[in-house]
N, C-alpha and C positions, 0 to 999 in steps of 0.2 A: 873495388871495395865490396860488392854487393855479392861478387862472386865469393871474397874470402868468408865476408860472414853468412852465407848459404852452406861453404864446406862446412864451418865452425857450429852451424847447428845441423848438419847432417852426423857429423861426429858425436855431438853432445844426447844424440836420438841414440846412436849406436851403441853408445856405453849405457845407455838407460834399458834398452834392448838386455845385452847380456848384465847386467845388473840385475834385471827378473830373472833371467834364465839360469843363471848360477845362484840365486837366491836360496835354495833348498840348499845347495853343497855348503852356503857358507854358513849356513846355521850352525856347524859343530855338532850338529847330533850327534848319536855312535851308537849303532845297537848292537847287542850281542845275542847269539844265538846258542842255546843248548841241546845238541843233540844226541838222543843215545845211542842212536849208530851213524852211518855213516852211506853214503849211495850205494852200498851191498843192497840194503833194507829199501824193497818196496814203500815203506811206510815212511822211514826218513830221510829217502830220496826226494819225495813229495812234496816235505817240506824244507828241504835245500833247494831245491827249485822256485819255490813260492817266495822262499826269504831274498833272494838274489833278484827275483823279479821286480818284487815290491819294493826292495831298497834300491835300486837299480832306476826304478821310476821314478822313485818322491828324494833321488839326488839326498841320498846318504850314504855314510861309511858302514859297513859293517864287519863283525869278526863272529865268527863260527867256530866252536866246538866240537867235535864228534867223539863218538864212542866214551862216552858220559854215562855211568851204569846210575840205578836209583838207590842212592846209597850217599853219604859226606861228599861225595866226588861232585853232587852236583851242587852241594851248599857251595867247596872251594872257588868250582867254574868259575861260579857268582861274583864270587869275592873277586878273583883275578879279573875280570870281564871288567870289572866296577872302578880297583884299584888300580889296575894296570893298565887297564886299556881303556878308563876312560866311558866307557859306558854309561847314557841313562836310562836306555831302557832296554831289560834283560826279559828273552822270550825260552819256554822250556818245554819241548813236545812229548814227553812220556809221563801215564799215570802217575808210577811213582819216584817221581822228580819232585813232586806237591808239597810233601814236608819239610823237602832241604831248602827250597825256594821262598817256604814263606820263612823259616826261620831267617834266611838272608834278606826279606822281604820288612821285617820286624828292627834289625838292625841298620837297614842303608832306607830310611823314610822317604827321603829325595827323588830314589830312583821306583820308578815304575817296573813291577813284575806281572808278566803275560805266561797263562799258562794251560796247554793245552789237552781237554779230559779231563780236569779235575770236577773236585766236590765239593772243594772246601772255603773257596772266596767269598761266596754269599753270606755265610757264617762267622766269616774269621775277624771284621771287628775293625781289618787291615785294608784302609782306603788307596793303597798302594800296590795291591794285589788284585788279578781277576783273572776270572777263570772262561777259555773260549771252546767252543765247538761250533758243530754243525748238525744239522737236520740231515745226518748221512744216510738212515732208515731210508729218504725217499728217494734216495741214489740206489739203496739195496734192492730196494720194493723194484724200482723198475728191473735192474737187473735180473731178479729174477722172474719177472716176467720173461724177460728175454732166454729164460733158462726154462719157463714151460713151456714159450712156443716150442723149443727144440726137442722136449721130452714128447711135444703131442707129433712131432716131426717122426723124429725114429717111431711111436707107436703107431701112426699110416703107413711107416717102413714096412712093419711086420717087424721090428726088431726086438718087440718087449709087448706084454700087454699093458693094459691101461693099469691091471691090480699088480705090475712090478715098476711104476714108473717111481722108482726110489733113487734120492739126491745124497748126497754123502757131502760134509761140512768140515773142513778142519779147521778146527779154535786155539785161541791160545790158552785162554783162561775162563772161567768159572765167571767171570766177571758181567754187570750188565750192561757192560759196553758191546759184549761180545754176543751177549744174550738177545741182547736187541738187534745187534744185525745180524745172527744166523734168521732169529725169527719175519724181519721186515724181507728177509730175501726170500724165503720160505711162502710167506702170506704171497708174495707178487708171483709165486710161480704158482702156488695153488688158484690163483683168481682165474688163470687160464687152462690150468693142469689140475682138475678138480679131484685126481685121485693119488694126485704125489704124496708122499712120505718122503721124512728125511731122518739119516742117522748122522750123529756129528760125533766127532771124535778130539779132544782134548792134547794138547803138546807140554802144555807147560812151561812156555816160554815165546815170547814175540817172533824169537828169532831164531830156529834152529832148523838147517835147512833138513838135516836129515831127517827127524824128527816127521818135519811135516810130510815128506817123502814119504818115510814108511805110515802116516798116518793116512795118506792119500790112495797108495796103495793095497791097507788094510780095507780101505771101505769101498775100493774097486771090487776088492774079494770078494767082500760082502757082501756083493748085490748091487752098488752103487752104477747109475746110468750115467750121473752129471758131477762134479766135482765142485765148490767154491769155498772160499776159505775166509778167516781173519787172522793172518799168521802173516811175515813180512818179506820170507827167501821166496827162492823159486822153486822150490820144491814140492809142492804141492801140483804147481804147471807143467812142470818138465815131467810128472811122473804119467801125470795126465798125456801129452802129448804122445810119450812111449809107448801108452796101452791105448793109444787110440781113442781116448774117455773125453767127453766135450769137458771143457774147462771154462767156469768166472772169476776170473780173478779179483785184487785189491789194490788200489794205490796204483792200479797204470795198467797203461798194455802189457801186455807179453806176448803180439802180435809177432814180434822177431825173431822170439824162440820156440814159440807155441803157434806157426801158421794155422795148423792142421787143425787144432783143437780149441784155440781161445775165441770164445764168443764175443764179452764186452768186458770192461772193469769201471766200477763206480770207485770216487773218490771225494775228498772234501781238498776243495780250491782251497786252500790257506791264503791267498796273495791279497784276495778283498779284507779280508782283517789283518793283515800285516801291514796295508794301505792306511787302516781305519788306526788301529793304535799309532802309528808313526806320525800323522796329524795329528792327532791329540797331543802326542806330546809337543811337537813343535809349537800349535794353536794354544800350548796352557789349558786345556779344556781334558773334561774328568774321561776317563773310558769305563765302558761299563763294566761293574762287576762280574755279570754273565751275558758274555756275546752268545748267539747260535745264529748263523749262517745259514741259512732254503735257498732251495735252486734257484725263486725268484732273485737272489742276490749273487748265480752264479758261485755260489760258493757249494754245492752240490752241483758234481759232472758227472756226465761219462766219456768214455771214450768211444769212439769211433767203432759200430758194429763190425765186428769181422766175417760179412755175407760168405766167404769161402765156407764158414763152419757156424754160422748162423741159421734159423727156419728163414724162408720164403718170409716176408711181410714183417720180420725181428724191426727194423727201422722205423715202417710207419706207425707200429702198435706202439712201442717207444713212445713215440711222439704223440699219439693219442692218449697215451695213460699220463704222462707225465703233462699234458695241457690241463688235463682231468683233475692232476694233484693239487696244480698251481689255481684251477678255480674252484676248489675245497670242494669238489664233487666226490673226489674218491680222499680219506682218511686210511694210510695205513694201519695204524693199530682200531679200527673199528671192530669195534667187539662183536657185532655181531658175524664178524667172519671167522672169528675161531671160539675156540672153549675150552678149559680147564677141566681137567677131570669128569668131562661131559656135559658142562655146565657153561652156559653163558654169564661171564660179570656184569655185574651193574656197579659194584662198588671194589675200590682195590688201594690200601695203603700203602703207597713206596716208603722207601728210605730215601729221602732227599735231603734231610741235613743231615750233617756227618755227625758220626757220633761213633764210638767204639764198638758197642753193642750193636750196628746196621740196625738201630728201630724204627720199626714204619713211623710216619709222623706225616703224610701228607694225600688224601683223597686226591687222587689224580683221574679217576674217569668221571668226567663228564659229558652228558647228551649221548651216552653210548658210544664212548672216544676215550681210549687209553693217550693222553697226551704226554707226550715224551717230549723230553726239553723245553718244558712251559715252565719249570718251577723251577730249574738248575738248566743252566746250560747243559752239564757232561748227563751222558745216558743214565737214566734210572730204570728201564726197563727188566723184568727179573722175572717174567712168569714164565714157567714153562710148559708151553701149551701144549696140548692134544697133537700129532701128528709126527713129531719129534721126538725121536729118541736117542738119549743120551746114552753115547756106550760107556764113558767112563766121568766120574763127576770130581775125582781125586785131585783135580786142580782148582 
């Protein structure tokens, strides 16, 4: 007898056991994902990986989208995600996804909308809406560090003097998304390469591999030592790799296809905030309007130096600057490392809340500190500093 009811409550542990453990699956969540491209895209490869991760671990369902341009296509996604499949909570990774999102965001109140890059959640009114990023600057900032140890590398070479160590950038857009991290990569390689210059060159588009190729190439011509980009093919690396030109990349390695040439690539971990909204909903608890993400949260990486085509000591400096960052010793955008038309700021109005017109509306330096994603998650960064030249602005 004593024997049956000892099985009777090792059985009755057992099911209480997988009772917690499938707890998460059985909640019924459903999240849906919007993607505007597809794992071609450095950039939303990134976050296909982060999404599968996160839901993966907190035992959810998810459905996925791709090739979702910024246009009605992504209000419909919405809708289908919502209506058909069931979805409460819909996530959306490109700029201009932001207006289709919230107008679906306006009509399904129930469901929670996440969305990443944007400007508009903190303004919008819409407690069912919010907008995420990351402190990616200090992913750039080190990177380029790791881009002027290599520039001060070939100049021990004899391969360049110190007055040619010039960097070549290719952008996608005009934007101060883009603004902010050609400059955050620029400041980290200038902290150890005190006499770099850099030209950046404009695409006109996230995604266009040739585009960025010939844009990568043009600034090879140009004079360009080191190559790094915010565009999302591979074209910029591959072109690198061909002419021998060291290359940083965006959103991952390109260790695979670019042995010879890729140094390092910073990225923003999305999986910690995929984590972070996917509780909230489950727990009934608010998510924040504006997330950003710092490396203390793991949510700024990089990857793994590539010593073949790295300087001598690229790793421990790495690790030196970036301990540096995390105990607020070193400030990327501290003013007094650069200047504006030969002048150091003390004062600077961003555009932080959205408006048609982009009108400044918020003192953002303080203590001699351009503070970037203090006031809005997505980047407001927009000065164009001294050292950098813009070859073309028509985007």
């Amino acid at each position: 007898m004593k024997k049956l009811l000892a099985l009777a409550l090792v059985a009755v542990m057992m099911l209480s056991v997988f009772a917690a453990c499938g707890a998460k699956e059985e909640s019924g969540l459903k999240v849906g994902f919007i993607f505007l491209h597809d794992e071609n895209s450095t950039y939303d490869k990134n976050f296909i990986e982060a999404a599968k991760a996160a839901c993966d671990a907190m035992g959810v369902e998810y459905v996925q989208k791709t090739q979702i341009p910024e246009s009605a296509a992504c209000y419909d996604a919405a809708v289908e995600l919502i209506e058909v499949e069931g979805c409460e909570l819909i996530f959306a990774d490109s700029f201009g996804h932001e207006g289709f999102l919230m107008q679906a965001a306006k009509e399904y109140p129930a469901v929670q909308f996440c969305h990443a890059t944007g400007t508009q959640a903190h303004t919008s009114g819409l407690d069912n809406f919010h907008n995420a990023f990351a402190h990616i600057y200090q992913g750039r900032y080190l990177a380029g560090v790791a881009a002027g140890m290599k520039l001060n590398e070939m100049i021990e070479a004899g391969e360049f003097t110190a007055e040619e160590a010039k960097m070549g950038y290719v952008g996608a857009f005009t934007f101060a998304e883009v603004i902010s991290g050609y400059t955050s990569f620029y400041l980290g390689a200038k902290s150890v390469c005190p006499t770099v210059t850099m030209d950046v060159k404009f695409t006109g588009s996230w995604y266009d591999e040739q585009l960025e190729k010939e844009a990568a190439l043009a600034l090879i011509d140009g004079g360009c030592k080191l190559i790094s980009q915010h565009a999302d093919s591979m074209g910029a690396p591959t072109a690198c790799e061909n002419a021998g030109v060291p290359n940083v990349s965006y959103n991952g390695s390109t260790l695979s296809a670019c042995p010879n040439t890729f140094i390092v690539s910073s990225r923003i971990n999305w999986e910690p905030y995929f984590k972070y909204i996917i509780e909230c909903v489950q727990n009934g608890t608010a998510i924040d309007t504006d997330w950003a993400g710092t490396i203390e949260t793991e949510s700024v990486v990089l990857t793994d130096v590539n010593t073949a085509a790295a300087a001598e000591g690229t790793v421990e400096k790495i690790a030196e600057v970036k301990a540096a960052i995390v105990a607020g010793e070193i400030n990327v955008f501290d003013t007094a490392n650069f200047t504006v038309g030969g002048e150091t700021l003390t004062s600077y109005m961003a555009d932080v809340d959205y408006d048609d017109a982009f009108t400044p509306d918020t003192e953002v330096i303080e203590n001699g500190v351009f503070f970037e994603s203090k006031f809005r998650s997505g980047p407001y960064f927009d000065l164009r500093i001294d050292g950098i030249n813009l070859l073309d602005e028509k985007y």
